[in-house]
Structure formats: structure tokens, C-alpha cells
C-alpha positions as CSV (number, residue, x, y, z in Angstrom):
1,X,0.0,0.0,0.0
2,X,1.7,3.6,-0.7
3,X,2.7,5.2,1.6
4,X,-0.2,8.3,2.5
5,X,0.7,11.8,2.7
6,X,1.2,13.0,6.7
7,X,-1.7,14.9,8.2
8,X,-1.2,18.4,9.3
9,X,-1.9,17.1,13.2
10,X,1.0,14.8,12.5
11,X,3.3,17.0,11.1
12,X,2.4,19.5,13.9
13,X,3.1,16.6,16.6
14,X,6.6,15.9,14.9
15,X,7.5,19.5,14.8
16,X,6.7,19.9,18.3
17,X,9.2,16.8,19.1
18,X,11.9,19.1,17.0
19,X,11.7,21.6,18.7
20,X,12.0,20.0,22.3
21,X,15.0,18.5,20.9
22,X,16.3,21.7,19.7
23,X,16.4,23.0,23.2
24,X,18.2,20.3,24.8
25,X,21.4,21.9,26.4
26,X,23.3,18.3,25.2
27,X,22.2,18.2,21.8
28,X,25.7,18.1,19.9
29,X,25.5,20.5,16.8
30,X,25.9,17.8,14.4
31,X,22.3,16.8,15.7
32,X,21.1,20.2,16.4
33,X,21.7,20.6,12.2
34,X,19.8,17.9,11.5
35,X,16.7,18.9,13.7
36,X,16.9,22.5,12.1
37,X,16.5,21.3,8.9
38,X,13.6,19.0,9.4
39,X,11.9,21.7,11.4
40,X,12.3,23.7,8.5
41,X,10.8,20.8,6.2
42,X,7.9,20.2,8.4
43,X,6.9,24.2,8.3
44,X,7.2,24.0,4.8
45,X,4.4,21.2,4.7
46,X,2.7,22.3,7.4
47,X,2.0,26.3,5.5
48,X,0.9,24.2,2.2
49,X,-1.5,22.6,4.2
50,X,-2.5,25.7,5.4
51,X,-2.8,27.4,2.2
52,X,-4.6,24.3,1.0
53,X,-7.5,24.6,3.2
54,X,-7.3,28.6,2.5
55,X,-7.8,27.5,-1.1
56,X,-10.7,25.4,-0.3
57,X,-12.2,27.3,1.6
58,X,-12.1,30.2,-0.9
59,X,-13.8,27.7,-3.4
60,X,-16.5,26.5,-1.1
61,X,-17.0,30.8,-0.3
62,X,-17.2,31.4,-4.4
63,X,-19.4,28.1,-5.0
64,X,-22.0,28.8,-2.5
65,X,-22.3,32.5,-3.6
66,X,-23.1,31.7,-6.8
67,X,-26.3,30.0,-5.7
């Protein structure tokens, strides 16, 4: 089965589990690197989900003021 594309509550959960880890006082910066950049990732996802309910919502606005 493929693999389905993460929710935004997941994403949200694994962001929040970055950024505990990114203030860890013995997080070697090797580490801290790595978390950075997935934090960055997840936002990324996370604001096109955003903007992808924005979007719809917008469309279900124009739809029902046509009627």
C-alpha cells in the first residue's frame, strides 16, 4: 500500500518533538543541524497545508455564492 501523505496534526506533533530536541542543552551540533532542517521541512508542509485549506475554503465561499 503507498505510503499516505502525513496529516497536518502529525506533522504539527513531529515539529513539536523538534523543537523540544532543539532545546536540549546536550544536543551536539551535528544533531542540532539535523533537527533545524527537518523543522524547516515540516513548516514548509505544514503552511501548504495551510494554504490548501485557505484555497478550499475560498472555493466552497465562491461556490455557494453563486447559488
Amino acid at each position: 500500500m503507498p505510503e499516505s501523505k502525513p496529516d497536518y496534526r502529525r506533522l504539527r506533533e513531529e515539529l513539536d518533538v523538534v523543537m523540544t530536541e532543539l532545546q536540549r542543552e546536550d544536543l551536539d551540533v551535528d544533531k542540532a543541524l539535523e533537527y533545524y532542517k527537518r523543522g524547516l521541512e515540516l513548516i514548509r508542509k505544514l503552511e501548504k497545508h495551510l494554504d490548501d485549506a485557505e484555497n478550499k475554503i475560498q472555493d466552497i465561499k465562491t461556490k455557494f455564492e453563486q447559488k
